[in-house]
Structures are given as structure tokens and as C-alpha cells.
C-alpha positions in Angstrom: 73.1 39.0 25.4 73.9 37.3 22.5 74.7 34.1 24.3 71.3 34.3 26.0 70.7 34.2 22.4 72.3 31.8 20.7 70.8 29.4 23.6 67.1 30.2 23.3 67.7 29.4 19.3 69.6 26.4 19.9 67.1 25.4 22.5 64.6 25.9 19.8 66.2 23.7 16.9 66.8 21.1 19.5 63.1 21.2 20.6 61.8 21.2 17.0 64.4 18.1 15.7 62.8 16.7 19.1 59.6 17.1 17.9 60.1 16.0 14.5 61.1 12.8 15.5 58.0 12.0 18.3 54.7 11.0 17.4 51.7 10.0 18.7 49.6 6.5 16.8 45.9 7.0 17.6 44.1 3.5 18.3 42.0 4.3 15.1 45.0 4.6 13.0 47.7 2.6 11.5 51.2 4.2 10.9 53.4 3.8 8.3 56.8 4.9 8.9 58.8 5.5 5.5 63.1 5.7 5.1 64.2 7.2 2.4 60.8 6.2 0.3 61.0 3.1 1.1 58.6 1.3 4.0 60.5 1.0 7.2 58.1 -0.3 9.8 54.1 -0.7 10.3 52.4 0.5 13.6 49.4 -1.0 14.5 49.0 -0.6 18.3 48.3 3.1 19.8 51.1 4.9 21.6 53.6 7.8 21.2 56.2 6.5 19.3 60.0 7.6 17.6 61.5 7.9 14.6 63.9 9.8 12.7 63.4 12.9 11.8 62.8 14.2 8.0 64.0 14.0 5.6 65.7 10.6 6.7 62.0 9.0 7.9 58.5 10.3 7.2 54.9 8.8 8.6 52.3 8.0 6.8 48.4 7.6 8.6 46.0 5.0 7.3 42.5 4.4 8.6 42.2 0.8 10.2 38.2 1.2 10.7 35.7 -0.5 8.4 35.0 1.4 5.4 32.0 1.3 3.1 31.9 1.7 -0.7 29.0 2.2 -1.9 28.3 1.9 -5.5 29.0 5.1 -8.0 26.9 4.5 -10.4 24.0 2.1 -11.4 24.6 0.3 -14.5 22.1 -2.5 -15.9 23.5 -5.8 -15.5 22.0 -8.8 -18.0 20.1 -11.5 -16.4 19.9 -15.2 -17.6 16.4 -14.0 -19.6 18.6 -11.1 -21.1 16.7 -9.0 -19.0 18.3 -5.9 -17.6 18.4 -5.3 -13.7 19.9 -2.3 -11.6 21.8 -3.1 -8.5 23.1 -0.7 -5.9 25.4 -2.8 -3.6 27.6 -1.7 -0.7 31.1 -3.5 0.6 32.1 -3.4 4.0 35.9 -3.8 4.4 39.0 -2.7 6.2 42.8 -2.6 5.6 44.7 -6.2 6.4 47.6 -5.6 4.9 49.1 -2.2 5.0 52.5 -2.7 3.3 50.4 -4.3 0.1 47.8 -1.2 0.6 50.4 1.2 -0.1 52.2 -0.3 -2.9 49.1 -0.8 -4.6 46.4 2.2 -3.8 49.2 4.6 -2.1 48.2 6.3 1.0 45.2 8.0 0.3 42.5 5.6 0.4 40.2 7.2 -2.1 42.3 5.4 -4.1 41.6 1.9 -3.7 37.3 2.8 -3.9 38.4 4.0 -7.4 40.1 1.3 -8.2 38.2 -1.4 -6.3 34.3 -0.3 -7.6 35.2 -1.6 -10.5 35.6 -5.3 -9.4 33.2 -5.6 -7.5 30.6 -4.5 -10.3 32.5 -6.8 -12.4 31.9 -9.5 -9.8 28.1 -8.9 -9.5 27.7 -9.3 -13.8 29.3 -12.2 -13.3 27.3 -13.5 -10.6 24.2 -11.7 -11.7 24.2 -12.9 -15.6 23.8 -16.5 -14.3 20.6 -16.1 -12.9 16.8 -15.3 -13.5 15.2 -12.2 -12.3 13.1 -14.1 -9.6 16.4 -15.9 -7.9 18.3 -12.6 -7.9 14.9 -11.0 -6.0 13.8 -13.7 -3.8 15.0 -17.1 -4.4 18.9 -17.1 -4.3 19.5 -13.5 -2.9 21.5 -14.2 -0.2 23.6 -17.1 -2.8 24.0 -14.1 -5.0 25.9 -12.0 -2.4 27.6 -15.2 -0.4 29.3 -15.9 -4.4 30.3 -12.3 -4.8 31.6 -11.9 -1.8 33.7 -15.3 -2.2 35.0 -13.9 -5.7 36.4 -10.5 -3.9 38.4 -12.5 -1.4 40.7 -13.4 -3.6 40.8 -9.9 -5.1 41.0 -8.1 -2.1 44.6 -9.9 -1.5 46.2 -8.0 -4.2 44.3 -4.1 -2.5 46.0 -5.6 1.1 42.2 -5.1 2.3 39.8 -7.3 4.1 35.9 -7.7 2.3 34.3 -7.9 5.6 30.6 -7.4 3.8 29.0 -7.5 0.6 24.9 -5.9 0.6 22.4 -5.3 -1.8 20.7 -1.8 -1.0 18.2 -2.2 -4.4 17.8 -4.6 -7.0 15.2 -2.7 -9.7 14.8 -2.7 -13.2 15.3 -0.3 -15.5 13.6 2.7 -16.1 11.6 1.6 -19.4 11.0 -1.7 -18.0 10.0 -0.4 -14.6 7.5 2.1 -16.4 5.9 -1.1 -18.4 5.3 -3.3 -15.0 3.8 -0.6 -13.5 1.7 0.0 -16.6 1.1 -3.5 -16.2 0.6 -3.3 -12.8 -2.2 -0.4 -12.9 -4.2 -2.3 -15.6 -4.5 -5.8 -13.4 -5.3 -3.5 -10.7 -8.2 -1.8 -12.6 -9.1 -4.8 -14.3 -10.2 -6.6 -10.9 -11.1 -3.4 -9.5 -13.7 -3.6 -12.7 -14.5 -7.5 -11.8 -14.8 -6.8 -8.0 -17.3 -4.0 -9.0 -19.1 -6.4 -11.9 -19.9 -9.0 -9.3 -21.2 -6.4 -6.9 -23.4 -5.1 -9.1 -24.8 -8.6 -10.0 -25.2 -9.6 -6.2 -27.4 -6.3 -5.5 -29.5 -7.1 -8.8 -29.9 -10.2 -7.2 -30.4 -8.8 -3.7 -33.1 -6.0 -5.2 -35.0 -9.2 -7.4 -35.4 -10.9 -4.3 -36.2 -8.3 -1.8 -38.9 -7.1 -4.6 -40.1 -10.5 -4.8 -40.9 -10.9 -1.3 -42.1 -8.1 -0.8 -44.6 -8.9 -3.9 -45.0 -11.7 -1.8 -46.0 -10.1 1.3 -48.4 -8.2 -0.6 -50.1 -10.7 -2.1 -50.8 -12.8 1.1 -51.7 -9.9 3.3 -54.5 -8.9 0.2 -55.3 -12.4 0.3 -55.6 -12.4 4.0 -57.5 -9.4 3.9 -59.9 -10.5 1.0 -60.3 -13.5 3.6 -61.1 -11.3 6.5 -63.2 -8.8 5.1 -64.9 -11.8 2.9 -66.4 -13.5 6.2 -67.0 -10.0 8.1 -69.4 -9.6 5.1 -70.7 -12.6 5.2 -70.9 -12.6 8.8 -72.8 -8.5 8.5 -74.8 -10.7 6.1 -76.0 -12.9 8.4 -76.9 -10.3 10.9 -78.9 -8.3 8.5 -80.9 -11.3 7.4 -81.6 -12.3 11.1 -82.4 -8.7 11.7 -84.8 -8.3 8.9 -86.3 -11.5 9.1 -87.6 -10.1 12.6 -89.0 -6.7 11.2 -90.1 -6.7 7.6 -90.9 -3.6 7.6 -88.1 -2.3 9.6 -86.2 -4.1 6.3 -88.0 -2.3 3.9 -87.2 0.8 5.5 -84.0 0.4 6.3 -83.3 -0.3 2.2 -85.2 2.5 1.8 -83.3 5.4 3.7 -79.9 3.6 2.4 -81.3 4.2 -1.2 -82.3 8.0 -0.2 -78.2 8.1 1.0 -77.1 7.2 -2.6 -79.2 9.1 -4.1 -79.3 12.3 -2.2 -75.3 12.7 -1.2 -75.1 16.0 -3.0 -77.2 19.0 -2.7 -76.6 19.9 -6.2 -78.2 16.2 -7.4 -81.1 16.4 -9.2 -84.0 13.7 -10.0 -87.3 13.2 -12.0 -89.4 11.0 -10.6 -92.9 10.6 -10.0 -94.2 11.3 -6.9 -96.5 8.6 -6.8 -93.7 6.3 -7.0 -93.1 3.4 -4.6 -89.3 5.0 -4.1 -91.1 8.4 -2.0 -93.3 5.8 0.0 -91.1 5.6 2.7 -91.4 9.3 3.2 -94.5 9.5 3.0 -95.4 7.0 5.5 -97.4 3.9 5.3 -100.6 5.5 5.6 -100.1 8.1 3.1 -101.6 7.7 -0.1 -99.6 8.9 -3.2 -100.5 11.8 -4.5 -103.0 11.9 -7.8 -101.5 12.8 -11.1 -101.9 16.2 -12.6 -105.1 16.8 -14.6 -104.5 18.4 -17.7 
């Protein structure tokens, strides 16, 4: 019994020395394999690989992907006008050189962002404070992150990295200037809002002058033509009364006659003193009646 034993706990330690001394290089990875603290080898390709076992060699995983750093924190950078811009930037980059990684950022790779955000800030002032406002917005944008990018080549030698992208995610001022253009901003906006609306008002005075001056137009020729019209059916009723009466006299005179009663007598309530004896009553009266004598006293 106690060799069974002694076997299954040899078998043990020799499986666990076994194991300590296998493993397995993902293709994402890059190991480092370490002697006595010192580097020993670099694997880059994927595979299940040997070594040592501890305390005699450990192994050490890095990342080989691309990484992205993305700026901490946004401080104002001076333009050529001394005015004061705020850039967020990103940087694309992977490991080149492992052996160089280590020995400068160790093997945690939050390392080298904490130690590598701060040169590439450094290398946008230095880019950014030789340029106007409008070339770091429009004009030389791309120039702008071509010679930052050029300037973290070099650095990135001494990380053991790769800068395989620089970007520009915003390029804003600061707050208080920010606050002032749009200040500015509203009041332009308002102020040809206010010259949009002048003008408009002008046009529909002129608009409503001219619509009421041809309409006062209008009016004035259709009187006119009217005046016209009802001038020569006047005339013309004229002419037919005239031919009429110059037929029948008498027909005239009695015709003038019963008009006259019409004005006279339109209301009931009228009231007239005349005499009776008058020529206006002779057409009541008849021809051949003869007016009546005055009242004797």
C-alpha cells in the first residue's frame, strides 16, 4: 500500500515539474521567457513550447495587437496667436521590440501609456504652438498629425513600440473662449435674423403701397368708366324723352306732372299748403276742369 503510494505522489511531482516546464504561446501573444531575471529568449510565433521549470525560468506574456492610447486629460495647448486650443488625440501602436519593452516599461503595459502620454502631448505643443488656429482646424490638419507622428518615431525606439497612428478626436477651444464664440455666434445670428426680417418688412410695405395703388387705380377707371356709361345712357334717355315729348305735348306736361306728384307725395305723413287753384293740381283735375274759386270771406 504504501508503494502504491509513493508512486501516485511521485507520479504527481513528475506530472506537475512536467507541467511547469510546457506552455502554450497564443498567436495574439508574445512570450518572454526569463533565466534567473534575466531575458532568455523571445517568442513570437504561436505554439506549445518548453522551458525550464521555476525557479530556474519564468514566462512572461505581452500583447502583440495594436493598442490605443487615448489622451488622459485635456490640457490647453498655445497657438502661434497665443490662443489656447484643447486637443483630444489618440495613438495607434504595437510592441516592435520586446526585449527594449521590458527593460523600459516592464511587463505590464499600463506602464508604457503612463509613461508614453506624456510625449506625445509634449509632441503636439510642440507641433501645435507653431501654428494658427485656422491651420490646426482646416488648413494643415493632416501636416499637424503627419509632424507629430514623425517626432514619436524616434521616441518610440527607446518604449521598443511601433506608432502605427496618430488622430485627432477634437480640436476645441477652451471653455471661456468657447462660451464667447458662441456669444458671438448667437448675436450674428440674431443680428441677420433682425436684417432678414427688416428687409421683409420693407418689401411687404412696398408690396401693400403697390397693391393699394392699383387697386386705387382700378377704382378710379372703373368710376370713370362708369361716369362714361351712365353719362351717355342719360344722354341717350335724354334723347328719347325729347323725341317722345316732342310727339305729345301734352303727354310731356303730364308726364312732368305725375313725376312731380312722386316727389312730392312719397310719404303719407308729408304735408303741403298750396292753393288749389294752382297750376301744380291741374293735372288732377283734368284739362277741362276749371280751378276752383277762392274762399269768400
Amino acid at each position: 500500500m504504501n508503494r502504491i503510494g509513493v508512486f501516485i505522489a511521485s507520479a504527481l511531482i513528475v506530472l506537475m515539474l512536467a507541467a511547469s516546464t510546457v506552455f502554450i504561446v497564443d498567436q495574439r501573444q508574445i512570450a518572454v521567457v526569463y533565466a534567473l531575471g534575466e531575458i532568455k529568449t523571445v517568442i513570437t510565433e504561436p505554439g506549445l513550447k518548453v522551458k525550464l521549470p521555476p525557479p530556474l525560468q519564468n514566462v512572461v506574456f505581452l500583447d502583440k495587437r495594436i493598442q490605443t492610447l487615448d489622451s488622459p486629460e485635456t490640457r490647453p495647448i498655445f497657438t502661434a496667436e497665443k490662443n489656447r486650443l484643447v486637443i483630444d488625440w489618440l495613438v495607434k501602436w504595437r510592441i516592435a521590440e520586446p526585449r527594449q519593452f521590458i527593460r523600459n516599461s516592464g511587463a505590464d503595459m499600463r506602464n508604457l501609456d503612463n509613461r508614453l502620454a506624456p510625449v506625445v502631448q509634449a509632441a503636439f505643443n510642440e507641433v501645435v504652438t507653431r501654428r494658427t488656429v485656422t491651420a490646426v482646424l482646416a488648413t494643415e490638419r493632416d501636416k499637424v498629425v503627419q509632424d507629430v507622428r514623425d517626432r514619436l518615431a524616434d521616441e518610440a525606439k527607446s518604449f521598443g513600440i511601433e506608432i502605427l497612428d496618430v488622430r485627432l478626436k477634437r480640436v476645441d477651444f477652451v471653455v471661456e473662449i468657447t462660451d464667447a464664440v458662441y456669444r458671438r455666434m448667437e448675436s450674428e445670428r440674431k443680428r441677420v435674423a433682425n436684417e432678414l426680417r427688416s428687409t421683409g418688412n420693407a418689401e411687404s410695405e412696398k408690396i401693400r403701397a403697390d397693391a393699394d395703388r392699383q387697386r386705387e387705380v382700378i377704382v378710379a377707371e372703373a368710376y370713370r368708366d362708369s361716369q362714361k356709361v351712365k353719362g351717355e345712357g342719360d344722354a341717350k334717355a335724354s334723347a328719347l324723352y325729347a323725341d317722345a315729348f316732342g310727339r305729345d305735348p301734352q303727354f310731356a306736361q303730364f308726364y312732368r306732372s305725375l313725376e312731380a306728384y312722386r316727389a312730392s307725395f312719397r310719404n303719407r305723413s308729408d304735408l303741403m299748403v298750396v292753393d288749389p287753384s294752382s297750376e301744380f293740381f291741374q293735372s288732377m283735375r283734368g284739362s277741362g276742369t276749371p280751378a276752383p274759386a277762392p274762399a269768400r270771406r
